[in-house]
C-alpha positions as CSV (number, residue, x, y, z in Angstrom):
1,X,74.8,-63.4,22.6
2,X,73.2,-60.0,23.1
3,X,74.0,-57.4,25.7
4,X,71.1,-55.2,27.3
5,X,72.7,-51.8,27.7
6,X,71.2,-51.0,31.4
7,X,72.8,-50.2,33.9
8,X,73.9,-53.9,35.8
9,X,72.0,-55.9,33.2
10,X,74.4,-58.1,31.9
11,X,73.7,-60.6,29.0
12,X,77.3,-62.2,27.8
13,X,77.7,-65.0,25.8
14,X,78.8,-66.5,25.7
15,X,79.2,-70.6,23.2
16,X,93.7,-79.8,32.1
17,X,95.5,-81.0,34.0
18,X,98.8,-81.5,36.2
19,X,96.8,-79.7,39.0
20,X,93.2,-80.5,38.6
21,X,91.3,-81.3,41.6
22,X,88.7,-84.3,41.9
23,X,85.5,-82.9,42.7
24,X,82.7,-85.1,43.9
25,X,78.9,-84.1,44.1
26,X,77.0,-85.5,47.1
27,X,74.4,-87.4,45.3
28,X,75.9,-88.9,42.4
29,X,73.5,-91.1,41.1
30,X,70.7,-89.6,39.4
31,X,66.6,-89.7,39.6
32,X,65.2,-91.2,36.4
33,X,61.7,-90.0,35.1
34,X,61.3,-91.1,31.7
35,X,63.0,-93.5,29.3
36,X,62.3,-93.3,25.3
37,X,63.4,-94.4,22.1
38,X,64.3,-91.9,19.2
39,X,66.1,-93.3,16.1
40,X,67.1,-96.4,18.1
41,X,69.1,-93.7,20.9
42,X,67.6,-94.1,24.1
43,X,66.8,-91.0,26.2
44,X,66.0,-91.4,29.7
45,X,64.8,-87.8,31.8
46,X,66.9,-87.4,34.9
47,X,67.0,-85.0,37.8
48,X,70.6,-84.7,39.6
49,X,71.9,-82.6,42.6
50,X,74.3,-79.8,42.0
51,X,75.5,-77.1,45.3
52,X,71.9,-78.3,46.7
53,X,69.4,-77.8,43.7
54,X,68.2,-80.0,41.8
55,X,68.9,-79.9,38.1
56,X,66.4,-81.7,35.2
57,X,68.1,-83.1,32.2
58,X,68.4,-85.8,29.7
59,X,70.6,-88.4,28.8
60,X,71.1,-89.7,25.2
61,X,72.4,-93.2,24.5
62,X,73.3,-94.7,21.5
63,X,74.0,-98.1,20.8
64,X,77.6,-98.4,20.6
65,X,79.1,-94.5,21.8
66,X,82.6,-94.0,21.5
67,X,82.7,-91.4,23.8
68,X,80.5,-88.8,26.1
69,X,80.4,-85.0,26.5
70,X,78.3,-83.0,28.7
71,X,76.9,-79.7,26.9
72,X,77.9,-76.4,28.8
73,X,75.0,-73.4,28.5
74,X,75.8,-70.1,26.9
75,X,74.1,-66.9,28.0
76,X,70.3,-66.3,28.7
77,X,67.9,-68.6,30.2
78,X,69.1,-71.8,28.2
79,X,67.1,-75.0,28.6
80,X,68.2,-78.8,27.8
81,X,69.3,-78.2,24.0
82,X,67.8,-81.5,22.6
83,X,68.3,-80.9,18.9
84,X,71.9,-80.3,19.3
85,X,72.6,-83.4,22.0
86,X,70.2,-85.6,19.2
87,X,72.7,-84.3,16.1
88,X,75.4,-85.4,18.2
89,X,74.2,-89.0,19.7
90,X,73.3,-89.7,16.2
91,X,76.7,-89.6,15.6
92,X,77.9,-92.2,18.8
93,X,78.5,-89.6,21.5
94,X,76.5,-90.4,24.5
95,X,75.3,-86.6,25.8
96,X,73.9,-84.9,28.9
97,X,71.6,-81.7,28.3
98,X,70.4,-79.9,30.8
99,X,68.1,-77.1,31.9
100,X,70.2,-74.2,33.4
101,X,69.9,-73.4,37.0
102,X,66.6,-71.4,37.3
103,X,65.2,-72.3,33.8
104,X,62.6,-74.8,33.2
105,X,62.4,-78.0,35.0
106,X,66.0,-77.0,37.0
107,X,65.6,-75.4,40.5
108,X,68.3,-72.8,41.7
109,X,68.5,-69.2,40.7
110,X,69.1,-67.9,37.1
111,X,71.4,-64.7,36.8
112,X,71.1,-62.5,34.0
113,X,69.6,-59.2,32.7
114,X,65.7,-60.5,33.1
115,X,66.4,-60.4,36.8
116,X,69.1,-57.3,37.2
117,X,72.1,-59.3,37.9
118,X,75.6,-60.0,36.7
119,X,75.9,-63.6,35.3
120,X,79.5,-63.1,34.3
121,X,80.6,-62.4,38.1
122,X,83.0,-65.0,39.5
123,X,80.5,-66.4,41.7
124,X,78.4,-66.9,39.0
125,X,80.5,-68.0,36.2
126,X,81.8,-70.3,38.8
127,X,78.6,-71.7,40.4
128,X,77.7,-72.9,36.9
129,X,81.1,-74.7,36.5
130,X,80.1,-76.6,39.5
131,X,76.4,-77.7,38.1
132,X,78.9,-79.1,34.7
133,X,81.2,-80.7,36.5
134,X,78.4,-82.7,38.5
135,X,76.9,-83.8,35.1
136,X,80.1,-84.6,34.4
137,X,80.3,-87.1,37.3
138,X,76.7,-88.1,36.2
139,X,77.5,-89.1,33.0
140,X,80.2,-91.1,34.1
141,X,78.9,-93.6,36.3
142,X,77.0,-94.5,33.7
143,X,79.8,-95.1,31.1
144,X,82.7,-95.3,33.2
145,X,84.8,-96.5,30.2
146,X,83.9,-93.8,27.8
147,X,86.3,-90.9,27.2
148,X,84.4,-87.7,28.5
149,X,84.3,-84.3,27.2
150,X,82.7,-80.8,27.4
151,X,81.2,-79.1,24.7
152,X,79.7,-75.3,24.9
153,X,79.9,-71.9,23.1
154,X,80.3,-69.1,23.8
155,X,79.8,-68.2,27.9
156,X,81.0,-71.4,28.2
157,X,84.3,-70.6,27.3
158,X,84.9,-69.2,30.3
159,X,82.9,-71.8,32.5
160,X,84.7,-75.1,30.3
161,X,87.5,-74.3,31.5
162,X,87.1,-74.0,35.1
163,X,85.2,-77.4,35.2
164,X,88.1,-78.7,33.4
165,X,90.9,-77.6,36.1
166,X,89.0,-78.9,38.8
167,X,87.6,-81.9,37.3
168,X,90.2,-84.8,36.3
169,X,87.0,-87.0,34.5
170,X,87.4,-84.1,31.7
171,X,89.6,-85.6,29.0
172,X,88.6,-83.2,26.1
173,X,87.0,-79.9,25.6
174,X,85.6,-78.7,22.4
175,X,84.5,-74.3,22.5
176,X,82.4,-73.0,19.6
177,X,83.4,-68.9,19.2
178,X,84.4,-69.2,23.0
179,X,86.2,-65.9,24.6
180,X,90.5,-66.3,25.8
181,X,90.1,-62.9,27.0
182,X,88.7,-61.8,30.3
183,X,85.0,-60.9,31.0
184,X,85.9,-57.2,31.6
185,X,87.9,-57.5,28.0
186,X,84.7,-58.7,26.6
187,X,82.7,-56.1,27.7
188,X,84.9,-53.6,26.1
189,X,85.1,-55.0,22.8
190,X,81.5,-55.7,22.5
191,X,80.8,-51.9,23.9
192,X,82.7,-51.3,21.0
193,X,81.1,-53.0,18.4
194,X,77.5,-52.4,19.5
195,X,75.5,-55.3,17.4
196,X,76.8,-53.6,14.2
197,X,76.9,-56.2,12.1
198,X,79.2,-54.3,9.2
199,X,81.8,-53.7,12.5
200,X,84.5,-55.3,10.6
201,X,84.3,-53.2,7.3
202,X,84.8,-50.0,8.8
203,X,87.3,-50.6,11.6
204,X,90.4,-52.6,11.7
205,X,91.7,-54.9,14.2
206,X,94.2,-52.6,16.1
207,X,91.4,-50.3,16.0
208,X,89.6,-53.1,18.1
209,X,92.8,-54.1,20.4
210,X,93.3,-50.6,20.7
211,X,89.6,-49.8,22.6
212,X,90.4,-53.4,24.2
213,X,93.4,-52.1,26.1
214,X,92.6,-48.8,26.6
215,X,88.9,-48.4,27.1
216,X,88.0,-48.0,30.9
217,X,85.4,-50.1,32.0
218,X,81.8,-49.2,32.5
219,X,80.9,-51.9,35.2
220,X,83.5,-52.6,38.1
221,X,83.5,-56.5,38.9
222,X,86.3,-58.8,39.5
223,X,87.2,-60.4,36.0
224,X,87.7,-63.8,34.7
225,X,90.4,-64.9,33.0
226,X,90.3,-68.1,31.2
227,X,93.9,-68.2,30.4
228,X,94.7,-69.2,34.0
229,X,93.0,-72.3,33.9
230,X,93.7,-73.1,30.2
231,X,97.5,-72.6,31.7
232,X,97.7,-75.6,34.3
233,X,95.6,-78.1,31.6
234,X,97.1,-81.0,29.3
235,X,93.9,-82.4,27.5
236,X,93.1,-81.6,24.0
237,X,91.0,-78.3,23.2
238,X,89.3,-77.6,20.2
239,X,88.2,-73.7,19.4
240,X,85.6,-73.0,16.6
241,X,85.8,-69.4,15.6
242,X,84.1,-67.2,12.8
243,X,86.1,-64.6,12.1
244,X,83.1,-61.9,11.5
245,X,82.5,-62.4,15.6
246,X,81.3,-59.4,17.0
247,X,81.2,-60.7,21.0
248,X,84.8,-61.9,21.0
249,X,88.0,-60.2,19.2
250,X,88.9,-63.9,17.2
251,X,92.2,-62.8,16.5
252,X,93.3,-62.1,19.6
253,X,91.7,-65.3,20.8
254,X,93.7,-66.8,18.3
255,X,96.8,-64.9,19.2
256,X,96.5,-66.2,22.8
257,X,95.8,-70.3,21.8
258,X,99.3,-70.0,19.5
259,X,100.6,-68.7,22.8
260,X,99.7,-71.6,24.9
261,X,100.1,-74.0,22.1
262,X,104.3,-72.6,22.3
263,X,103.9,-74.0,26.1
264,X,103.2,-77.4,24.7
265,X,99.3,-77.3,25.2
266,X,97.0,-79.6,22.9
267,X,94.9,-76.6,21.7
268,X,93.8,-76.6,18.3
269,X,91.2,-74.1,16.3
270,X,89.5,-73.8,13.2
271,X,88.6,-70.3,11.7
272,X,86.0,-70.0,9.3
273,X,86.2,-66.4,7.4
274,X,82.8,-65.7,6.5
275,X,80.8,-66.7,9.6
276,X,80.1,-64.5,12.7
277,X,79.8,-65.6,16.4
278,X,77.4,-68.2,14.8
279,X,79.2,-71.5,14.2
280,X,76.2,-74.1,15.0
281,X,76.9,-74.9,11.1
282,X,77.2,-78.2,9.2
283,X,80.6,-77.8,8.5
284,X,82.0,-76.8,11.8
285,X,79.9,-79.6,13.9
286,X,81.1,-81.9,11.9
287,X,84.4,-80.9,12.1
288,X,84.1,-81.0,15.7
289,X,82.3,-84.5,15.9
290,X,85.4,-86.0,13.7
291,X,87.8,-84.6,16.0
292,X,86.0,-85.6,19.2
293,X,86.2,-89.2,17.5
294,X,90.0,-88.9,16.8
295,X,91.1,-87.7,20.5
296,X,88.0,-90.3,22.2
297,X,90.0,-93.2,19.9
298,X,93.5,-91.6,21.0
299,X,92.3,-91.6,24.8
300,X,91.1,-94.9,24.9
301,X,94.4,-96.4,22.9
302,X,96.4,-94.4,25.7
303,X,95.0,-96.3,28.4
């Protein structure tokens, strides 16, 4: 994630439920365009309908899938991450990938600082929930038996779980260096840091808390606080952290999951000392693949 220091040009990153609501898109069932074979996983192109645009995305299919996840965008103008959804169907989850709204084949309009606007403001943050959660109903009429999951980093740690509180076909969530604190929190912390990538050796973390609480905030928007949806949800969450990160205060994300994991909540995370807000590494996808096979297993023996 990068931030563009201009004035209204937000880039952020980033990247349940006893009270979740079912949400329903109009047109569920989605417009194929091209089916293909690679390493014996089928992929088929489809287009589906999200708040009244049309979204472009792919499917990938497996032979025998254990379970299916839906990959949530971070910042900036994302399109369908194929290599990713590949590395994961190759390992028997069935994946949707999309284009984000406004970028490449996807219709709709793309916030962010290319095009002076706030893609962290509610109505944003929450518009893009929506296009998830119809992927999410996407992916399962085709495998209505599968367990189904999101996975995201980063801005999707605010957008996961929003889908997830108003989605009950979400039974698992997995966040790579995804944010507990609010937007507005964000912004202050990574104000604070700047991009300097030796942050850490020359401030401590009260220092960083500190700024967190205190720092007034340059741009006045209504924030988002992931806490309250993470609050009303009863699925399993996995965070992925590396404790270098220089968009999110880890620690205090941390501080918060041990908080909700004292309610009773399924949270789990995994910190990794020597990486940075970069944890699209061997060793933490795999850890995340093995655990999406454990909870998928424990879903389907629940049911």
């Amino acid at each position: 994630m990068k931030f563009i220091n201009r004035l209204l040009l937000l880039t952020l990153f980033v990247t349940l439920t006893s009270c979740k609501k079912s949400v329903e898109p109009k047109n569920t069932t989605p417009t194929k365009e091209k089916t293909e074979l690679i390493d014996s996983i089928k992929t088929e192109n489809i287009t589906f309908e999200s708040e009244g645009v049309k979204l472009a995305g792919t499917i990938y299919s497996p032979n025998h899938p254990h379970s299916a996840v839906v990959i949530v965008h971070g910042s900036d103008q994302v399109p369908r991450m194929t290599k990713f959804a590949e590395l994961l169907a190759k390992n028997d989850i069935l994946v949707l990938t999309y284009d984000k709204r406004g970028v490449g084949k996807s219709g709709g309009v793309y916030a962010g600082p290319e095009v002076g606007t706030n893609n962290i403001s509610i109505e944003n943050l929450n518009l893009l929930a929506k296009d998830a959660s119809s992927a999410i109903n996407i992916i399962h009429n085709k495998e209505k038996d599968l367990p189904i999951g999101l996975i995201g980093a980063s801005q999707a740690g605010w957008i996961i779980p929003i889908v997830a509180n108003e989605n009950p076909l979400v039974e698992f969530m997995v966040l790579l260096s995804c944010p507990t604190i609010t937007t507005l929190e964000q912004l202050r912390f990574q104000f604070y840091t700047n991009g300097r990538t030796d942050f850490w050796d020359n401030h401590t973390e009260k220092d960083a808390r500190e700024h967190i609480k205190n720092d007034p905030d340059k741009y006045q928007f209504e924030a988002t606080d992931p806490k309250e949806s993470l609050r009303t949800l009863s699925i399993p969450g996995l965070w992925i952290f590396g404790e270098q990160d220089i968009q999110i205060p880890v620690k205090m994300c941390i501080e918060h999951l041990n908080a909700l994991k004292l309610e009773n909540k399924p949270f789990e995370y995994v910190l990794f000392p020597s990486l940075g807000h970069n944890t699209n590494r061997t060793e933490p996808i795999n850890i995340a693949i093995n655990w999406i096979k454990q909870k998928s297993l424990n879903i389907r023996n629940s049911k």
